[in-house]
N, CA and C of each residue as an Amber inpcrd file, in Angstrom:
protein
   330
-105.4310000 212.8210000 100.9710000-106.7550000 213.3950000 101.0150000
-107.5880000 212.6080000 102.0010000-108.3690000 213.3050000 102.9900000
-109.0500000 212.8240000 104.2700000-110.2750000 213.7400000 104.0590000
-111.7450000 212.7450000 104.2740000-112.5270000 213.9370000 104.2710000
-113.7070000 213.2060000 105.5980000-114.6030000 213.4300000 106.7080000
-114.9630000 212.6180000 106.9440000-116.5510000 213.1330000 107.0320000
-117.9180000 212.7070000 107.0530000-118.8520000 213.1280000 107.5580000
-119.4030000 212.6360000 108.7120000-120.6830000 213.1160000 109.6470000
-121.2300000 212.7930000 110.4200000-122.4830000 213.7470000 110.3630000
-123.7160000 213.0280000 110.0990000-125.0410000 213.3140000 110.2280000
-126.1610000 212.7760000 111.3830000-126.9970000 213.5260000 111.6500000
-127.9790000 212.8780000 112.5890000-129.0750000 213.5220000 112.0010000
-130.2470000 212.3770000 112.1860000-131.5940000 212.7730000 111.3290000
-132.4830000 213.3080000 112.5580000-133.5870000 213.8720000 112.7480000
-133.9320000 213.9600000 113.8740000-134.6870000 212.8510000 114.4310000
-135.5780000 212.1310000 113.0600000-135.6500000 210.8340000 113.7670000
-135.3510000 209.7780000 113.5910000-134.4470000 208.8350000 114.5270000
-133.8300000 207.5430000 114.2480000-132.5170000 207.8930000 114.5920000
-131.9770000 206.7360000 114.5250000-130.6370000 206.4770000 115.0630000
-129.1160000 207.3150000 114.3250000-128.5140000 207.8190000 114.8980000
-127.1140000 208.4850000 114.2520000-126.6350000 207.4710000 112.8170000
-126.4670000 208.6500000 111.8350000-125.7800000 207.6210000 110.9200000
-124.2190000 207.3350000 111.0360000-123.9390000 206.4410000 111.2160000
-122.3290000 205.8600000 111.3140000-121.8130000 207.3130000 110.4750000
-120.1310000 207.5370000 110.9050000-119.3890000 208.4390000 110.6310000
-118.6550000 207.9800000 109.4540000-118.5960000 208.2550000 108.3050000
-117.7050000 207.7920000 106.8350000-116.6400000 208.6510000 106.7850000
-115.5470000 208.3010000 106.3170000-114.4020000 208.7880000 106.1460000
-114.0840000 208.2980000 104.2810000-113.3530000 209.1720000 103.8000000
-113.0720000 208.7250000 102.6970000-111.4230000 208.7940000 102.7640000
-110.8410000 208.1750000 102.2640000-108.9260000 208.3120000 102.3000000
-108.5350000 207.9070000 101.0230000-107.6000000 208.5400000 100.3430000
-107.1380000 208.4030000  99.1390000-105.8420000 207.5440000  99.2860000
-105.2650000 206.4250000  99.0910000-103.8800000 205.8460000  99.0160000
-103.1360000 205.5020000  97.7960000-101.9420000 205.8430000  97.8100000
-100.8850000 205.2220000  96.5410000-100.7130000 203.9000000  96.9090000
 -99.9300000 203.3160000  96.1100000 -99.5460000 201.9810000  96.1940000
 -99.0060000 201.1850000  97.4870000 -97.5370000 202.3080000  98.2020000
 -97.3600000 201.7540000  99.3290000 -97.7960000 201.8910000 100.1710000
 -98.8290000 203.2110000 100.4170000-100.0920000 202.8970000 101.7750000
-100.9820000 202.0000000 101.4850000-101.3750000 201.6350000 100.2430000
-102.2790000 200.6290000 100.2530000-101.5740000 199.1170000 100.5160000
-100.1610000 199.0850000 100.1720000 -99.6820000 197.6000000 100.8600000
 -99.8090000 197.5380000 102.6520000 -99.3490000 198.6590000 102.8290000
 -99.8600000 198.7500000 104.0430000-100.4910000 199.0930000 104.9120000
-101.7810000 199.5130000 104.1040000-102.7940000 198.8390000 104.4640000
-103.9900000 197.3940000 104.6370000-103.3720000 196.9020000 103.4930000
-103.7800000 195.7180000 103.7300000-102.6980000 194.6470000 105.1600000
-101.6380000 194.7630000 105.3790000-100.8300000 194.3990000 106.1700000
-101.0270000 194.3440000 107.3170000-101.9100000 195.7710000 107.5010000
-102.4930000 196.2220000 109.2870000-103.7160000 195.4530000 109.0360000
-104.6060000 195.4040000 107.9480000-105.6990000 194.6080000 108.1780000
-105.7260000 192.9220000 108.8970000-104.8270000 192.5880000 107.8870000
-104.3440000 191.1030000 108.3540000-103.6710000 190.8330000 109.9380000
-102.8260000 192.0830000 110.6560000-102.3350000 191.8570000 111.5910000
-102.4400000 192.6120000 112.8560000-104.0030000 193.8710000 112.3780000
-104.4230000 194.5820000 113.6430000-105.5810000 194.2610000 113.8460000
-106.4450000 193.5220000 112.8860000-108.1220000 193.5550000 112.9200000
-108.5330000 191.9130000 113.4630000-109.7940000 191.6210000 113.2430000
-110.1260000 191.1510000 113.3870000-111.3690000 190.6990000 112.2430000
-110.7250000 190.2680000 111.6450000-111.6020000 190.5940000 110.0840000
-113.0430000 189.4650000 110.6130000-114.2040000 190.3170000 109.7430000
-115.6210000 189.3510000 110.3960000-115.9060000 189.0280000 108.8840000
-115.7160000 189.6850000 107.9970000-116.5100000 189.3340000 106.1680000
-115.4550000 189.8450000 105.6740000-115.8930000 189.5580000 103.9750000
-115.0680000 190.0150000 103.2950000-116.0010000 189.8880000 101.7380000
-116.0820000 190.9170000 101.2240000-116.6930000 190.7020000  99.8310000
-116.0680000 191.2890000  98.7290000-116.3840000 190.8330000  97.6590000
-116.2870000 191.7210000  96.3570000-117.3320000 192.1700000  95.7630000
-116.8440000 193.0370000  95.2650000-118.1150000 194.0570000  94.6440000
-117.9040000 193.8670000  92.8640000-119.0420000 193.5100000  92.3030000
-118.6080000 192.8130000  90.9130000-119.4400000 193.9940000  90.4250000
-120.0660000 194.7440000  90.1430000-120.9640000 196.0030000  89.5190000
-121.5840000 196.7970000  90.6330000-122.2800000 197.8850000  89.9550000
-123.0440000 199.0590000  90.6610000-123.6480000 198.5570000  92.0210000
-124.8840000 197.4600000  91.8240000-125.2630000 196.9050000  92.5140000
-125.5050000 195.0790000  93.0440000-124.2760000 194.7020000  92.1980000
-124.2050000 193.5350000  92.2770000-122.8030000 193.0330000  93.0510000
-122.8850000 192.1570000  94.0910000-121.8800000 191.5650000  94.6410000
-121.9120000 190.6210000  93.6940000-120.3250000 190.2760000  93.1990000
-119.7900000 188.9400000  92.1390000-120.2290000 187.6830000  93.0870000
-119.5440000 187.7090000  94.6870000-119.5160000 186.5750000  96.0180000
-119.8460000 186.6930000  96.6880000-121.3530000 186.4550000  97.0450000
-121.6570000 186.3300000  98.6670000-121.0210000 185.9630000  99.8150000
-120.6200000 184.6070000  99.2170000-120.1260000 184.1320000  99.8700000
-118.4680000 184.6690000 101.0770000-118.4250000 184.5110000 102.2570000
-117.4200000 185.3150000 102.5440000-115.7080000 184.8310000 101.9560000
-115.2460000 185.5570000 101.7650000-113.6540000 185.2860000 100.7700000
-112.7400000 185.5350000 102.1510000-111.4440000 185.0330000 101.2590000
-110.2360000 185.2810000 102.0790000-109.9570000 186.2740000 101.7750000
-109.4710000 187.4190000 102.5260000-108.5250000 188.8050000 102.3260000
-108.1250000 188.6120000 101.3350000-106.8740000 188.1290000 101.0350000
-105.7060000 187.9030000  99.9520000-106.2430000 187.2170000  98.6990000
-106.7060000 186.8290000  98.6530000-108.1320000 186.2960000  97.3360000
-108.9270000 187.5320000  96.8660000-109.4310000 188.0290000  97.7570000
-110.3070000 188.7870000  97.0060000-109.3320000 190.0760000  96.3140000
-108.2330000 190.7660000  97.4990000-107.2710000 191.6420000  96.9150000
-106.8250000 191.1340000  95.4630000-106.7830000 190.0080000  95.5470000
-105.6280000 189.3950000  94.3390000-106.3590000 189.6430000  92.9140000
-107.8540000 189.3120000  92.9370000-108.8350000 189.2600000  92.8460000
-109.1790000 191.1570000  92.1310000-109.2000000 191.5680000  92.9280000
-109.4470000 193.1080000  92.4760000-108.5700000 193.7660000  91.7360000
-107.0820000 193.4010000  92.3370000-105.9000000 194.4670000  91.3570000
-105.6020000 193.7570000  89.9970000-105.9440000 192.4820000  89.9720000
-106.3060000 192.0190000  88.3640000-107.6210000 192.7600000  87.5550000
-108.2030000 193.5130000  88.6510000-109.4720000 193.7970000  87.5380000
-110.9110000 193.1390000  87.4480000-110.6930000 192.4620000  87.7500000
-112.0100000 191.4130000  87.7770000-113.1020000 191.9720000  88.6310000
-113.1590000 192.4840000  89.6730000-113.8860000 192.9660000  90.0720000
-113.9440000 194.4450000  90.6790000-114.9660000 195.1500000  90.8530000
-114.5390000 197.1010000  90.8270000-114.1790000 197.0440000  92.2500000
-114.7930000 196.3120000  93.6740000-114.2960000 196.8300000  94.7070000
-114.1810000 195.7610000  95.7890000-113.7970000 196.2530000  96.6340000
-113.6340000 194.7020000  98.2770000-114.0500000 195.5770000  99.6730000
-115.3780000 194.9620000  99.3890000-115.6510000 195.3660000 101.0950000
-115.5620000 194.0870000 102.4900000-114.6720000 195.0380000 103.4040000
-114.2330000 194.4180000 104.4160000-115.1510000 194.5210000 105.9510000
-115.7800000 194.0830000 106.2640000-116.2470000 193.8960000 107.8680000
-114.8590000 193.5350000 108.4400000-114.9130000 194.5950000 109.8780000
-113.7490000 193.9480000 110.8630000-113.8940000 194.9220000 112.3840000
-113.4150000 194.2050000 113.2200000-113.5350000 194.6100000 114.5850000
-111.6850000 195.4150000 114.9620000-111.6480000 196.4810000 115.6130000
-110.8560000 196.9230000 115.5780000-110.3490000 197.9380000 116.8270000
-110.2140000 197.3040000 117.6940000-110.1960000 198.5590000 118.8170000
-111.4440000 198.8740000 119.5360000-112.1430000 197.6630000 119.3990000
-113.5950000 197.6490000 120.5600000-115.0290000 198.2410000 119.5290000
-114.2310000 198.4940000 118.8040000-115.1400000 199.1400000 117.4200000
-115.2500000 197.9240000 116.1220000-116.6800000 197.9180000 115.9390000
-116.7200000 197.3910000 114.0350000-116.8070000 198.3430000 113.5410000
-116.4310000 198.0770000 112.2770000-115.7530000 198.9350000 110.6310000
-116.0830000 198.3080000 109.9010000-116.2190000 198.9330000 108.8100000
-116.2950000 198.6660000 106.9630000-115.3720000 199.4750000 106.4100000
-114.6850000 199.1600000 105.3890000-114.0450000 199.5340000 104.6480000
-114.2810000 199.0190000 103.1970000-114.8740000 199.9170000 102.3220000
-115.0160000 199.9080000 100.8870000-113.9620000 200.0640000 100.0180000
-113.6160000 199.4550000  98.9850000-112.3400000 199.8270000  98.5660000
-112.3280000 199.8170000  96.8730000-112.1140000 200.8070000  96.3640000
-112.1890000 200.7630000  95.2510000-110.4970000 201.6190000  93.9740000
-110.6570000 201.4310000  93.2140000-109.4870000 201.2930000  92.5350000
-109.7710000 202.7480000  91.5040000-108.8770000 203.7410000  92.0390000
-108.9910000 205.1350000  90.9150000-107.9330000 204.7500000  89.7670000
-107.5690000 206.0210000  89.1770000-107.0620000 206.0520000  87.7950000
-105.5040000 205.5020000  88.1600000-104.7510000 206.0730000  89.4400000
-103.4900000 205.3710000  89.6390000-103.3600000 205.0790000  91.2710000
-104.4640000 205.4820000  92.1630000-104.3880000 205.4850000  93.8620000
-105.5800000 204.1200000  94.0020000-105.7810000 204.1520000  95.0610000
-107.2250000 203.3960000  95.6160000-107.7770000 204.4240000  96.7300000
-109.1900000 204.7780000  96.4490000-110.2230000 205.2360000  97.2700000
-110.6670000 204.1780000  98.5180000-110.6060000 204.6340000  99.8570000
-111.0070000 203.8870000 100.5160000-112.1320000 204.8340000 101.5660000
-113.4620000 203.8210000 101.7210000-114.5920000 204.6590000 102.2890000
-114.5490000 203.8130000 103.4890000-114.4250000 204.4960000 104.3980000
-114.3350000 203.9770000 106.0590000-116.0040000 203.9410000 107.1030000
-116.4360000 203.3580000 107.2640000-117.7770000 203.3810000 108.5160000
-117.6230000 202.8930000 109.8170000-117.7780000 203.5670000 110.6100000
-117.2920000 202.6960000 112.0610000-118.3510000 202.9160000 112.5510000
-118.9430000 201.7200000 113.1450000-120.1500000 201.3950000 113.0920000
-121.1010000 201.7640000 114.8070000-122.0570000 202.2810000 114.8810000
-121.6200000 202.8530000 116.6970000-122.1610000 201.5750000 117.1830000
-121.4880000 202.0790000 118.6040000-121.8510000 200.7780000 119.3440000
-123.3770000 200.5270000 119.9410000-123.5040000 199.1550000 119.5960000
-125.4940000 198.9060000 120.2200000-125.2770000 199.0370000 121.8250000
-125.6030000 199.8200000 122.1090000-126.2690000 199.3240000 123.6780000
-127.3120000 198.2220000 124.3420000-127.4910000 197.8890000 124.5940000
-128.5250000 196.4850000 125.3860000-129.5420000 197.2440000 126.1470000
């Protein structure tokens, strides 16, 4: 499942394009795999409630994953550079897949 949007308000800046992607277990191993060995990771958080981050502080990839599929916390958002592009990736844990919400962020001009 792929769904993506793109909005523009009339005034102010384009809102970044979101993608949502549904993964089973072995796209999500590998997805974390390409993260570690295509990106350029800039942050890394966990998401401990609705509106509460558990860690500000920035985490290691593999910590915070380790971290989430125990439960402890509902989601892991990732900052990362990727092909001349920054991204976010939200990641959260359904009934047997993981939901992942994608933003690629546009580029600032000078």
């Amino acid at each position: 499942m792929d769904s993506s949007t793109h909005h523009i308000f009339e005034e102010g800046p384009p809102i970044p394009e979101m993608r949502e992607i549904i993964f089973g277990e072995k796209q999500f191993a590998d997805y974390i795999s390409d993260l570690k060995n295509c990106t350029q990771i800039q942050a890394v958080q966990t998401k401990g409630g609705e509106t509460l981050y558990a860690d500000e502080s920035q985490l290691k990839l593999d910590h915070a994953f380790t971290t989430f599929r125990k439960g402890a916390v509902r989601g892991v958002q990732i900052r990362y550079h990727h092909n001349g592009f920054d991204w976010t990736d939200t990641v959260f844990k359904l009934a047997s897949d993981y939901k992942i919400v994608r933003c690629q962020h546009p580029i600032q001009e000078d």
